[in-house]
N, C-alpha and C positions, 0 to 999 in steps of 0.2 A: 756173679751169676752170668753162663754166656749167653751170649746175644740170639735171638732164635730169628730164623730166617723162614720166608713162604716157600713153602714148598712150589716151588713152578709148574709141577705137573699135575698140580690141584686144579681144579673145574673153574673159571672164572671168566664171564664173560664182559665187557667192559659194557653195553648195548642195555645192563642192566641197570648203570648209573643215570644218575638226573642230574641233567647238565643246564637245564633250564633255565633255574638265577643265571647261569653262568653266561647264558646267550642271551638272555634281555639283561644284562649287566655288560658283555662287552661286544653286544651286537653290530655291525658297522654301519655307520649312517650314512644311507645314501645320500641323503638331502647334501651333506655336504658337498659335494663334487655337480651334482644334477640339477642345483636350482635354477641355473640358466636355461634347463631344455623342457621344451614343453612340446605336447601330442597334439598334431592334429587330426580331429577328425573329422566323418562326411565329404571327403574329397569324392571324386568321378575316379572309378578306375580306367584307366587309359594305355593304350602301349607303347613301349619304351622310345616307338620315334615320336611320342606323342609329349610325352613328359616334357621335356627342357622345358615345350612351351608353359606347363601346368606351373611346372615350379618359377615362371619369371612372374606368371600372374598371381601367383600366391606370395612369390617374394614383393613386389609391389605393396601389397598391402599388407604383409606384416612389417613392414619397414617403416609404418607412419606411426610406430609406437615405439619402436627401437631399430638398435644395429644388428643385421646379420646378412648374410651372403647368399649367393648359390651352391655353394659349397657346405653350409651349415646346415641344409635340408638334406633330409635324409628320408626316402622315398621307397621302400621294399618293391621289390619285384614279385610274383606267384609264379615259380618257377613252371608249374602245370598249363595256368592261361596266358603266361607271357605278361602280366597285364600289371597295374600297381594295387596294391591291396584298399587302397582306399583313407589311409591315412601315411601322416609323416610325423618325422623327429626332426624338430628346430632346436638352432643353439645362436640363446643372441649373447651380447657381450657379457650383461648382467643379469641379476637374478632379479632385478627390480623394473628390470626391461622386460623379461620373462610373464610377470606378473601382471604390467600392464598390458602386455597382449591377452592373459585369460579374461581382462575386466572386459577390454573395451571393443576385444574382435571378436568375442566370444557369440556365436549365433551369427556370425555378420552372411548375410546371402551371398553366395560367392556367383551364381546365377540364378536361376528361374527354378531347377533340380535339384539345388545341391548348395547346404547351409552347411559352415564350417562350427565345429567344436572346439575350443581350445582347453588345452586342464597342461600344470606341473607335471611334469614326466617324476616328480618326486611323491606328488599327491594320489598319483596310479600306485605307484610303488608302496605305498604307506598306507593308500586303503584297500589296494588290492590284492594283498598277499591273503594266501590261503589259511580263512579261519577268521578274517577282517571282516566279512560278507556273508551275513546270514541267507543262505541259499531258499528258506523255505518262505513263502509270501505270505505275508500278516496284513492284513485289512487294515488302514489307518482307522485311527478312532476322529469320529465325528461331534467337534464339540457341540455342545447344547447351544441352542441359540439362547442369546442376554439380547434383549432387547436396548438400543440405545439410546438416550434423549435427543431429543427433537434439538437442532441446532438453531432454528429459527424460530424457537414456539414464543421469542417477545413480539412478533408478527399478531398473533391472535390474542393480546391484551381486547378486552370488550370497549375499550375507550378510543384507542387507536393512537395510544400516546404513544410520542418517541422516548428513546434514550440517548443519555450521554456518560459521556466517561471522565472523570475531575480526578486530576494529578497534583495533591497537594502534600508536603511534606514528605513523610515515607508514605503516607496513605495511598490507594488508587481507590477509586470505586464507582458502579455503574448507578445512576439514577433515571428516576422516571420523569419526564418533564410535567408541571402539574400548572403550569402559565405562570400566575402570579403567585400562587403558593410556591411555600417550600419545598422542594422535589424528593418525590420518595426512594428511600433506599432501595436498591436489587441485591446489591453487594456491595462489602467497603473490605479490602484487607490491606494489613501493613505490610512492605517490603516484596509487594509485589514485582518489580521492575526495578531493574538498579542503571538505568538508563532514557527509556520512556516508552510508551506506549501506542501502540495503531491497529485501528481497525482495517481488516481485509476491506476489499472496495465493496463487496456486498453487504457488509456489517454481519458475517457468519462468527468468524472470528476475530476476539482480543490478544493481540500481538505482546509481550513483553519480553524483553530485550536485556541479556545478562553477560557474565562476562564469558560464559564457556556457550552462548548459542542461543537459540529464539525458540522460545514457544507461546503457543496458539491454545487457547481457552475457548468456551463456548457452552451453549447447554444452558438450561432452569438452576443447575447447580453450579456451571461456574466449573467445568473441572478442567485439567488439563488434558488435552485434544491431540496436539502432536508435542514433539520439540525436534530440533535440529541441533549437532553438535558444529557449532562456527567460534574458534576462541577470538573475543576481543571484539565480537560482530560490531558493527557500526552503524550502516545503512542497511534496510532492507525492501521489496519490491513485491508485491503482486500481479500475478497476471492478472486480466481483466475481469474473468470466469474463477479464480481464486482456484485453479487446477495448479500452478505452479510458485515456488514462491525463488528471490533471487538472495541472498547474504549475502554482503561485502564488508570486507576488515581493511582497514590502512596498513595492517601490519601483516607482512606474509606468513602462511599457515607453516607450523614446525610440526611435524607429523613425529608422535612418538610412538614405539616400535611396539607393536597389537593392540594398536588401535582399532576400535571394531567397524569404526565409520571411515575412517580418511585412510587411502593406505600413499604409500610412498611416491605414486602418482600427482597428488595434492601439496606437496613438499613445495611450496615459496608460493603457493597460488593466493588471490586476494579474492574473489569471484566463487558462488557455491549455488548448483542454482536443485532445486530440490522440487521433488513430487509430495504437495502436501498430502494426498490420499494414503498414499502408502510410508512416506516419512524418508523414501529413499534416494540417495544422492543422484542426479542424472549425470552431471559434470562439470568438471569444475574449472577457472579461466583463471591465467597470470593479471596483472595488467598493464596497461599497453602505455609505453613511456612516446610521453609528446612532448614538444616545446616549440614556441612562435620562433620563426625565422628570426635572424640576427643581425641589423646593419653590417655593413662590409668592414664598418672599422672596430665593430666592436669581435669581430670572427677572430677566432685565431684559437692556442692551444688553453689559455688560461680565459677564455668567455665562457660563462656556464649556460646553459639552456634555461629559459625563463617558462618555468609550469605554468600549464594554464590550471584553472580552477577548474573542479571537478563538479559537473550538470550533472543530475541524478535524476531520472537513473540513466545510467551508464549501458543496459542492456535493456530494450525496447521494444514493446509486444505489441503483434498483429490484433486486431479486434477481434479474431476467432480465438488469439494464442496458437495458429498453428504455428507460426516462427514467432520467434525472437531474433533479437539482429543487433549489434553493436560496429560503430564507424572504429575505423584505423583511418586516423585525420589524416590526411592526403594520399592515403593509399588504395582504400578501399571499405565496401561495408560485406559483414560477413552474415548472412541468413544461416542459423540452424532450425532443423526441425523439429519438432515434438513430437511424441517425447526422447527420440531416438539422440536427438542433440547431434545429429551428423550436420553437416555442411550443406546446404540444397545444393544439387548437381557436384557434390564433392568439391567445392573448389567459391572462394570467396568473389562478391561481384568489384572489379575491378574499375575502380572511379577516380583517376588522377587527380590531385588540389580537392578530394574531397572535404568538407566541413564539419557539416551537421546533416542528420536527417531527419525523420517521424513518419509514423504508419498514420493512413487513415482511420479516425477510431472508430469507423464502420465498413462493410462490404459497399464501396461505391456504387453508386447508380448512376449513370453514364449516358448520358443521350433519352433516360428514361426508361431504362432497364438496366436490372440489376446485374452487374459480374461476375462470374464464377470465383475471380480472383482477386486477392488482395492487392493494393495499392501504397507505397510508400513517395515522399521526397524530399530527396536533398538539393545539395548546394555545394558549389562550387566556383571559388573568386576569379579576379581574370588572372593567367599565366603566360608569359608572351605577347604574344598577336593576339591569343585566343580571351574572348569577354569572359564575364562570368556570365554562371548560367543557373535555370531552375529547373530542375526535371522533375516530372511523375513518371516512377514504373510499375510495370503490373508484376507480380508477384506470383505465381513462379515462371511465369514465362517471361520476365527480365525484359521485356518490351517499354518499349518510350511513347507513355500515352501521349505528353505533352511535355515543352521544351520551352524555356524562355530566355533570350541573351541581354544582358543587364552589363553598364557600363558605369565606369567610375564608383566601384561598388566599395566602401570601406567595409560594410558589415551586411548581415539579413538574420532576420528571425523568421519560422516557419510557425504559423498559428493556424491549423485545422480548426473548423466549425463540428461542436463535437458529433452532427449526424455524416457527416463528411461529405458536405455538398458544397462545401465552399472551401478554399484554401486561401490564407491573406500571409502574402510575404511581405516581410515592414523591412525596406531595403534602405539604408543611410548611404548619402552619398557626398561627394565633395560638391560645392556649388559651382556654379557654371561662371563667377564672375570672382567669384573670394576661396581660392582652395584652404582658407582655413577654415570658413566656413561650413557647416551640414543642414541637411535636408535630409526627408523624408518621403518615399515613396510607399502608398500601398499597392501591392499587386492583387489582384482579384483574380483567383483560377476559380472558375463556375463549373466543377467538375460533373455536375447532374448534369449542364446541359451538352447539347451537340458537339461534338469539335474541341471543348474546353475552354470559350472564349476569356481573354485574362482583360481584366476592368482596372484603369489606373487612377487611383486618387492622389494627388498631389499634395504637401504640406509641410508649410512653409518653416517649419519648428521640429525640431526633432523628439520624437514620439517615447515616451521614456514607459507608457505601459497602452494596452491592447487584450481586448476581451470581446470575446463574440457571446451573443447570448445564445444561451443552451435551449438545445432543439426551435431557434430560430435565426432571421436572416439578418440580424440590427446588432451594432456593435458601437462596445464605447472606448473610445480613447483620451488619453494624456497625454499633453506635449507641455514640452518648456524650451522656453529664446535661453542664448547663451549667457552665462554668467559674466554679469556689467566690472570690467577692471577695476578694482581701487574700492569698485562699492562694502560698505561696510557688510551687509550681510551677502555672502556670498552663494546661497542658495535661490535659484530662481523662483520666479512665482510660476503657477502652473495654471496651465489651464485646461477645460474638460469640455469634451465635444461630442457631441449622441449625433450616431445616422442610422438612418434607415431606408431601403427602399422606393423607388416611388412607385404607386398604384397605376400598374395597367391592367390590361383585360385578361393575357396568358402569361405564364411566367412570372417572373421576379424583375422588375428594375432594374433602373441606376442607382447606385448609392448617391445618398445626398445627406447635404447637413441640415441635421433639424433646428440646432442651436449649440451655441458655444457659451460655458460660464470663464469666465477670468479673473484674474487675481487670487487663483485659488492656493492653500498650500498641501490641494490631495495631489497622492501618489499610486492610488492602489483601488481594483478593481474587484467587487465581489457581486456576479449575477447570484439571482437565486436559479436554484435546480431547474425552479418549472420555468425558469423564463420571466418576461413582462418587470418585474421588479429587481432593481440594481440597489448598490448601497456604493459610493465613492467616501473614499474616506483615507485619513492621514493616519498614516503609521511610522512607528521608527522614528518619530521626528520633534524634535524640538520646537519647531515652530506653528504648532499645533495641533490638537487632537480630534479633527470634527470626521461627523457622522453626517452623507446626506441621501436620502431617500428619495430613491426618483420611481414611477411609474411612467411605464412606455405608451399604457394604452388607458390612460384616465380616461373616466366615464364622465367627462364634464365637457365645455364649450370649446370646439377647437379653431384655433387663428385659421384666419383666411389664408395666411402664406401658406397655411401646413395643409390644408383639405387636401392637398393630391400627396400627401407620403400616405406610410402605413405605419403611425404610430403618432399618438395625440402624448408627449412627453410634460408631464407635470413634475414639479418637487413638493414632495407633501409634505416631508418633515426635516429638522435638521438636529443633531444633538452633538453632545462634547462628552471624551470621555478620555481624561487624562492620563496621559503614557500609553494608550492603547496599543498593545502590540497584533493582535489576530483577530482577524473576524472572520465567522464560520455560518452559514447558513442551516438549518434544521432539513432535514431530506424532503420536508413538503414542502417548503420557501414561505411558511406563516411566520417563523420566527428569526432572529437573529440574533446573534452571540457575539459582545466586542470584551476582549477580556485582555490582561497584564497580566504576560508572565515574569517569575521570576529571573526566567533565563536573559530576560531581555534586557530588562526592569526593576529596578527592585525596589521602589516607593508604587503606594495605594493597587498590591497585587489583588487580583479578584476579577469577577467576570461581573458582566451588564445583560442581561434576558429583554430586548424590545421586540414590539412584534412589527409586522412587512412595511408599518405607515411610520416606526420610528418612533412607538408611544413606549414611553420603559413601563416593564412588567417588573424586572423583580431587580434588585443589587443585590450583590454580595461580596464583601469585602473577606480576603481569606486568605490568612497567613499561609507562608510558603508555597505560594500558589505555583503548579508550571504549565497543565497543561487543560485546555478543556476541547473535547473531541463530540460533535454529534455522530451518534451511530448511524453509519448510512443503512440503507433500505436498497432491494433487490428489484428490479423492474416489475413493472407492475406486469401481471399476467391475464389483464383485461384488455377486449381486441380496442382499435379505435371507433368503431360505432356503437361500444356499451361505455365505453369514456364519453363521446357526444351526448348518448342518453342521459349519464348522470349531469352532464353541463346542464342539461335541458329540464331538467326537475331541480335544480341544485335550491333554488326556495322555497321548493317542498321538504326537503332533506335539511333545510337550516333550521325548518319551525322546530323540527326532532332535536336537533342541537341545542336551539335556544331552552329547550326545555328540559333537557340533560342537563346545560349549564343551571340553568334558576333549580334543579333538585339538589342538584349539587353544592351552591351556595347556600340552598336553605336547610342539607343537611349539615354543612359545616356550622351553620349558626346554633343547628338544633345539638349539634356536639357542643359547642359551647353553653348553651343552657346547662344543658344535663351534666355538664363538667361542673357548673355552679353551684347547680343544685347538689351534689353531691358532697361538694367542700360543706356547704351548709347542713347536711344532713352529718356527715361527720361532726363539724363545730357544735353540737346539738347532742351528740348522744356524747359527744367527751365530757362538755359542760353537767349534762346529768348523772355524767359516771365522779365526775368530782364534788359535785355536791350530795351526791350519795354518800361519798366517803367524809364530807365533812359533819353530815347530820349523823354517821358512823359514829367521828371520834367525839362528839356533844354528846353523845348519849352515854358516852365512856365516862366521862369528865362530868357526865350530871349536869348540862346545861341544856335548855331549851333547844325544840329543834330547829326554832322560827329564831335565826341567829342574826335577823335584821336589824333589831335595837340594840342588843350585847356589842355589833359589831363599833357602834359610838361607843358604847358606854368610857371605854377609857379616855374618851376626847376632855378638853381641858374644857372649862365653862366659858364662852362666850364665844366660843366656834360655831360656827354657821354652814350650814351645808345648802349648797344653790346646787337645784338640777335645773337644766337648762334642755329643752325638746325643742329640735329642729324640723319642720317637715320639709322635704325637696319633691318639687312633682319630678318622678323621673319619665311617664310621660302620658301625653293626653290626648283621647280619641274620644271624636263625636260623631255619634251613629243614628240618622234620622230611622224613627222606627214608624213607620205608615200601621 
C-alpha cells in the first residue's frame, strides 16, 4: 500500500494547537539565573546628578546583610522627567545574601519620606505574571470571634491560694498549696518536658523545654499557648513584662532547606530571641568566642584559649524591655531595640577591658525625681596606667552618670537593690601587706540620691555570697577566711553578717553591722519577696544541711546597742534538712520550700513545706523527684495608700481568716465523720444482704431460720464457748445544766 502524504495546500493553521502541557512542562525558570537580584522599592525620584549620591546611601546599607557594588545597582531613568523611577535592581553575590536583604531591610526608613521595599526579583516574576493576580477585589473574610481563656484566672481562686509546679519522674504537674494538707491537684500529665520546666516571671506561663524548641502553656485547661521552633534548646530567658522570650542551644542551628521558621540567615547561630505574642522570630545571634588572657610563657602557636563559663543570661533586659544588650568582653556592649532588634544609634557602645554589666531593674530616681531614661553598669579592670573603673550610663543617651576608679582590683560583682536605688559592687582585692592574700570591698552607689554619693564598707574576709533585701535598704552577707594549709578539712567555716541602716530624720543612713553569726557552714542567701524575713541556709554541701530563719523587724525587746538602726534582727527558728539542694519562697513570703533534687541528689529526694517562723507544715518524700517551682504572681495592682489601709485593719481581716481557717478544719473533720459513717452504713446493709441469703438457703435445706443454735450443734461435747464484752469510753463531756 503507498504511503499517502498531506496535501500542503490544505487549510491548517498551527495557532489551533495547544501547546500548553508543553509550556508548563518546558517553561524556563527564571529563578534559576535571578535568585541573587532583588527589587527595590519606595526610593525618592531624583535626577541623574542626583543619583550616585542616592545609590552610595542605599549601597551602604544593603551591604550590612551582604556583597554588592555600585555597579550592581541598577537605577532606571524616565526618559520624559529626566528623573529615576523610584525603584532599583540589585545583584549581590548569592541568593542567600538576596534573601537576607528581603528579611531584614525590608520596611527599613531610608528617611522621614520614604520607606524602602525589598522582594526577589524572581518572586515578582513568579507572582507577577499575567493571570497569577486576580485583578477583581474580594473582601477578606472576617473570622468569628472565639473567645479565649483567661490566662490568669488562678489569680481569682476565692481562697487566695498559691500554686506550684513538681517535676517528678516523667510526671509534671501543677498544685494548689493547701498548708499542711495534701495539695490539690490543677493538672498532672506524663511526658510533659523532656528537659525541665519554668515559669514566665509573671507566673502567665508554663515553660517546657524539648528537643525541636519551647513551648508555653497557660489557661483553666492547661493548653498550649505558643511554641517556638529552637533544635537542641538548652537555656531560655524572659523579658521582665513576658513580651519577649530569648532560646539558646550549645550547638549551632543547621537550617534545613524550607524551613518555614529559620531561613539560611540563622545557619550556625546559637541565640534566638522571639516575640511571644505573635510567636515570631525577631533575630537571631552567633556566639561570641572569649577566653582569659594567657601568661607570656604559656602564649604561643600550640596554647589554647581557656573558656570562661557561661553567666546566664547572656542577653540582658531593660526594666521596661525596651533594650536588651549583651557585653563583647573587652570590646564593647551592644544595646538593640525592641522590637525592631536594630542597634541603638546603629552602632555598638564602645568600652575597652570591658567585663560585665546589668540594667537597673527599675527607671531610676535620681536626686528625687524619676528619669526618662534607663540606666545600666559595668566594669572594667585596670589596663596600663589606667585603674579600673565602675561606671553608670543613662540609656539612650550614653551619658556617664557616675564613675568610680578602683585599684588593685582582682575581681567585682555588680548587685543592683531590686527598686534600683542602691547599687553595691563587692570588689576583691590584693591586701595591702600579703599580695597573696584577698579582701573585700563593698561599694555603695546611692543612685536615688543627689550626685550619687558611693558609701565604702570594708571587710576583712572575702565575701563568697550578697543579697540585698527586696524593695528594701538592709542586706545580708557571707564571708570566709582562707582555707588553713594541711588542715584536714579543707573547707572554711563561714560566717553571716546582717546590716542595716542607721536611723536619722531625712534619708537613709550609714550602713552598719547589726551582728555577726560565726562558725557557720551557710553558703546561701534566700529573702523572702515582701522583704523583713530571710532564710540562710547550707546547700550543696556535705558538711551540713541547716535552715535558719531570721526576722529583721521582730516585734519584741530591742538591745540597747541597736535602738538607733532600723531593724530589731531575731532568729526565730532553725531546722535541718538533709541534702537540701533549692530553697524557693511562695510569691507572698508566708511559706518556704527546701527540697532534693534528683539532679543534684540522689538519696532522701522530696521537698519540706515550713512556713516564714521555720515551723514544718508538711514532708514529702517522693521518688524521682527534680524540680519544685512556686508560681510567681504579677504585681499587685493596688496603689500604696490602699496597701497602708489594709496594714492598718489587718486584725480586722485576720478575725475573717481565723474563721475561714476553723470552718475549714471543722469541715474536714465533718468529711471525715461522714466518710465513717458511711463505711458503717455500707458494713450494715452487706451484713444484712448476707444473712438474707443465708436464712435463703435454710429455708431451702428445711432448717430453722434462727441458725444460732444449729450453728454449735456440730461442736464436740465439752466445748465451751466465752464471749468476752469490752467497753472503751471513746470520750467524755460534762455539761453543767443550770
Amino acid at each position: 500500500m503507498a504511503p499517502q502524504y498531506l496535501d500542503t495546500e490544505d487549510k491548517f493553521d498551527d495557532e489551533d494547537i495547544d501547546f500548553s502541557d508543553l509550556k508548563e512542562q518546558y517553561d524556563v525558570r527564571l529563578e534559576e539565573g535571578l535568585d541573587a537580584f532583588v527589587v527595590v522599592d519606595g526610593l525618592p525620584s531624583v535626577t541623574e546628578a542626583i543619583k550616585p549620591k542616592l545609590v552610595k546611601v542605599l549601597l551602604k546599607k544593603l551591604s550590612e546583610v551582604g556583597r554588592t557594588n555600585a555597579d550592581a545597582i541598577f537605577m532606571p531613568l524616565n526618559d520624559e522627567t529626566k528623573k529615576t523611577e523610584g525603584y532599583a535592581f540589585v545583584e549581590y553575590e548569592t541568593p542567600e545574601q538576596a534573601l537576607a536583604a528581603c528579611k531584614k531591610l525590608n520596611g527599613f526608613a531610608l528617611d522621614r519620606a520614604h520607606t524602602i521595599y525589598i522582594n526577589k526579583l524572581t518572586d515578582i516574576e513568579r507572582f507577577g505574571r499575567e493571570g497569577r493576580i486576580d485583578e477583581t477585589y474580594h473582601a477578606p473574610e472576617v473570622e468569628p470571634f472565639v473567645e479565649q481563656e483567661h490566662l490568669r484566672s488562678w489569680l481569682s481562686d476565692p481562697n487566695c491560694r498559691d500554686q506550684f509546679c513538681l517535676y517528678r519522674g516523667d510526671m509534671v504537674g501543677v498544685f494548689w498549696n493547701k498548708k499542711k494538707d495534701q495539695p490539690e491537684s490543677a493538672v498532672d500529665r506524663s511526658h510533659w518536658t523532656e528537659s525541665f520546666v519554668q515559669w514566665s516571671p509573671l507566673g502567665t506561663f508554663l515553660t517546657s523545654i524539648h528537643q525541636l524548641g519551647v513551648q508555653l502553656w497557660g489557661g483553666p485547661s492547661w493548653k498550649r499557648i505558643m511554641r517556638f521552633y529552637h533544635p537542641y534548646v538548652n537555656l531560655i530567658d524572659f523579658s521582665p513584662d513576658e513580651k519577649y522570650l530569648v532560646t539558646w542551644s550549645n550547638k549551632p542551628i543547621s537550617v534545613v532547606e524550607g524551613n518555614p521558621t529559620l531561613g539560611p540567615e540563622e545557619e550556625g547561630k546559637q541565640f534566638l530571641i522571639w516575640d511571644i505574642k505573635t510567636g515570631t522570630l525577631l533575630r537571631s545571634f552567633a556566639a561570641i568566642e572569649t577566653s582569659d588572657a594567657q601568661p607570656e610563657e604559656q602564649k604561643g602557636d600550640k596554647a589554647a584559649p581557656v573558656k570562661r563559663k557561661i553567666h546566664w543570661p547572656i542577653f540582658k533586659w531593660s526594666a521596661d524591655s525596651k533594650y536588651v544588650a549583651r557585653v563583647r568582653p573587652g570590646q564593647s556592649i551592644d544595646v538593640y531595640e525592641t522590637p525592631e532588634m536594630g542597634l541603638l544609634d546603629k552602632k555598638a557602645i564602645r568600652i575597652d577591658g570591658v567585663v560585665d554589666f546589668d540594667w537597673a531593674p527599675a527607671i531610676p530616681t535620681v536626686g528625687g525625681k524619676k528619669t526618662p531614661e534607663q540606666m545600666l553598669c559595668y566594669w572594667t579592670p585596670e589596663m596600663g596606667n589606667q585603674t579600673a573603673r565602675v561606671s553608670l550610663m543613662n540609656i539612650p543617651s550614653k551619658t556617664i552618670a557616675r564613675q568610680r576608679n578602683l585599684v588593685n582590683v582582682i575581681d567585682a560583682r555588680l548587685h543592683w537593690q531590686n527598686e534600683g536605688k542602691y547599687l553595691c559592687v563587692k570588689v576583691d582585692r590584693h591586701a595591702k601587706t600579703n599580695k597573696k592574700a584577698t579582701s573585700t570591698n563593698l561599694e555603695f552607689f546611692r543612685v536615688a540620691e543627689k550626685d550619687i554619693p558611693v558609701e565604702v564598707v570594708e571587710i576583712k574576709e572575702m565575701v563568697v555570697n550578697f543579697a540585698w533585701e527586696p524593695k528594701g535598704d538592709r542586706f545580708v552577707l557571707i564571708t570566709a577566711g582562707e582555707p588553713v594549709a594541711g588542715a584536714a578539712v579543707q573547707t572554711p567555716k563561714t560566717s553571716v553578717s546582717f546590716y542595716c541602716p542607721e536611723k536619722i530624720k531625712t534619708g537613709v543612713g550609714k550602713f552598719r553591722l547589726i551582728r555577726t553569726y560565726e562558725k557557720r557552714n551557710s553558703n546561701a542567701i534566700y529573702w523572702s519577696p515582701k522583704g523583713r524575713f530571710v532564710v540562710v541556709a547550707t546547700v550543696h554541701s556535705q558538711q551540713g544541711a541547716d535552715l535558719e530563719f531570721y526576722d529583721f523587724d521582730f516585734e519584741g525587746e530591742r538591745k540597747q546597742s541597736e535602738k538607733d538602726l532600723t531593724a530589731n534582727l531575731q532568729l526565730m527558728g532553725t531546722a535541718d534538712h538533709y541534702g537540701v539542694t533549692d530553697v524557693d519562697w511562695d510569691p507572698t513570703g508566708r511559706y518556704v520550700v527546701s527540697s532534693v533534687s534528683m539532679w543534684k541528689h540522689m538519696m532522701e529526694n522530696g521537698y519540706h513545706i515550713w512556713d516564714f517562723k521555720g515551723t514544718s507544715l508538711l514532708e514529702e518524700h517522693v521518688d524521682r523527684f527534680k524540680q519544685f517551682l512556686w508560681r510567681p504572681r504579677p504585681p499587685t495592682m493596688l496603689s500604696k495608700e490602699e496597701q497602708k489601709e489594709i496594714r492598718k485593719r489587718l486584725r480586722e481581716y485576720s478575725k475573717v481568716f481565723d474563721e475561714e481557717d476553723l470552718y475549714e478544719a471543722e469541715s474536714a473533720n465533718k468529711e471525715v465523720i461522714d466518710k465513717r459513717k458511711r463505711q458503717l452504713d455500707e458494713w450494715l446493709a452487706w451484713r444484712e444482704k448476707v444473712e438474707k441469703q443465708l436464712r435463703e438457703e435454710r429455708a431451702k435445706e428445711g432448717l430453722p431460720e434462727d441458725s444460732r443454735e444449729e450453728t454449735w450443734a456440730g461442736e464436740e461435747e465439752g466445748d465451751t464457748v466465752i464471749e468476752e464484752i469490752r467497753e472503751e469510753v471513746i470520750s467524755e463531756h460534762e455539761e453543767e445544766v443550770v
